[in-house]
C-alpha positions in Angstrom: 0.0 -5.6 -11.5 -3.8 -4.3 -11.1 -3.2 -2.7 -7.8 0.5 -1.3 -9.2 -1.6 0.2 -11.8 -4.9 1.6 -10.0 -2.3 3.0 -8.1 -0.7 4.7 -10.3 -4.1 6.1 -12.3 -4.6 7.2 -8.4 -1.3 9.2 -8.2 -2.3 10.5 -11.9 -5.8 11.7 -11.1 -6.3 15.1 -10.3 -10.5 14.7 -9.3 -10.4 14.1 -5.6 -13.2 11.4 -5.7 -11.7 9.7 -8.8 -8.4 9.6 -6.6 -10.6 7.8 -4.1 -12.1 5.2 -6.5 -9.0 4.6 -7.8 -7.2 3.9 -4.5 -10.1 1.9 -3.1 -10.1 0.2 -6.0 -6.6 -0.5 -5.6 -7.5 -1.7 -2.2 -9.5 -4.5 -3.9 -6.8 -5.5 -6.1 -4.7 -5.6 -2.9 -7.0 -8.3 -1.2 -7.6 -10.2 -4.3 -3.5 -10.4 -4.4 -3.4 -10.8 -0.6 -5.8 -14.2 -0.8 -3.3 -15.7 -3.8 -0.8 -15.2 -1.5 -1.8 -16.7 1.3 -2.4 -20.1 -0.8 0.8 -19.9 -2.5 2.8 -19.4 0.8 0.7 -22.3 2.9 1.9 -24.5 -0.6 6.0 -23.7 -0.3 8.9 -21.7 1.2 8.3 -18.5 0.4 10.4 -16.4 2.8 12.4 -14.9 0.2 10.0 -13.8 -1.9 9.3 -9.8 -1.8 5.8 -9.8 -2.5 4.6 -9.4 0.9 6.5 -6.7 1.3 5.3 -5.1 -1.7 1.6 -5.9 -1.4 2.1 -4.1 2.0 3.4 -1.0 0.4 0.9 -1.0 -1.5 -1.6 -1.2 0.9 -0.4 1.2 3.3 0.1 3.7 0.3 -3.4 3.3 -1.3 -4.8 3.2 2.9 -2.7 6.4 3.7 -4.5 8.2 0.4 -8.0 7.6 1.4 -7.4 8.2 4.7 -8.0 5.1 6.3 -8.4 4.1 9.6 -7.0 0.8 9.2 -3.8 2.9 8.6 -1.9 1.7 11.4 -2.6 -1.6 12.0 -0.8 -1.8 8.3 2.4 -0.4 9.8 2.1 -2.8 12.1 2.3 -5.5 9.8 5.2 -4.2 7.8 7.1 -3.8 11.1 6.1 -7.6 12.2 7.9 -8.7 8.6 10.4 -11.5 9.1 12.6 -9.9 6.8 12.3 -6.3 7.2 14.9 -4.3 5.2 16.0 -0.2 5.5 14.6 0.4 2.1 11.2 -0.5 3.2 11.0 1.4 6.1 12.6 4.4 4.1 9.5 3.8 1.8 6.8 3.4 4.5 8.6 7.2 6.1 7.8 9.0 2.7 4.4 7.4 2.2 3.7 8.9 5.6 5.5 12.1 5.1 3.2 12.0 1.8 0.0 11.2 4.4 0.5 14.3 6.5 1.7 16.8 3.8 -1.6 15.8 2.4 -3.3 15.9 5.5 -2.3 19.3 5.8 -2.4 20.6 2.2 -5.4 18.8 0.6 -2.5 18.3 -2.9 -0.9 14.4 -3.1 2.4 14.4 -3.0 3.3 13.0 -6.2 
């Protein structure tokens, strides 16, 4: 829920370096949430569960804001999901159509 929200307060911000701490922080959120995972997956059957999915979002949201170079090797990871559905990919498209409109514009697309 941290990283859903320093997301948000990224989306929110209009100061271009407070959009940055608040998407790096996001980051931080993301890895604290990516560790928990990791021990809660190697503990059960987990395959159903959307919260890979989600923390991947995430991170290739709050990655694609900052521009990060890491950017890709995130994509990479969403398309390597066992259960990889339309809706996700749709998601991942406007995040990147987000990434380049910014890119180009210098505004966020939300």
């Amino acid at each position: 829920m941290a990283a859903a929200a320093s997301l948000e307060l990224g989306r929110t911000t209009s100061a271009s370096s407070d959009q940055t701490e608040k998407f790096t922080q996001a980051l931080e959120h993301i890895q604290i949430c990516w560790e928990i995972w990791k021990t809660l997956k190697s503990a059960g059957d987990l395959s159903k569960d959307p919260t890979e999915t989600l923390l991947l979002i995430y991170e290739f949201e709050a990655r694609a804001k900052i521009n990060d170079s890491t950017l890709e090797h995130v994509l990479e990871a969403v398309l390597e999901l066992q259960h990889l559905e339309p809706k996700t990919l749709e998601t991942i498209a406007y995040l990147t159509c987000c990434h380049i409109h910014q890119m180009r514009n210098g505004s966020l697309c939300f």
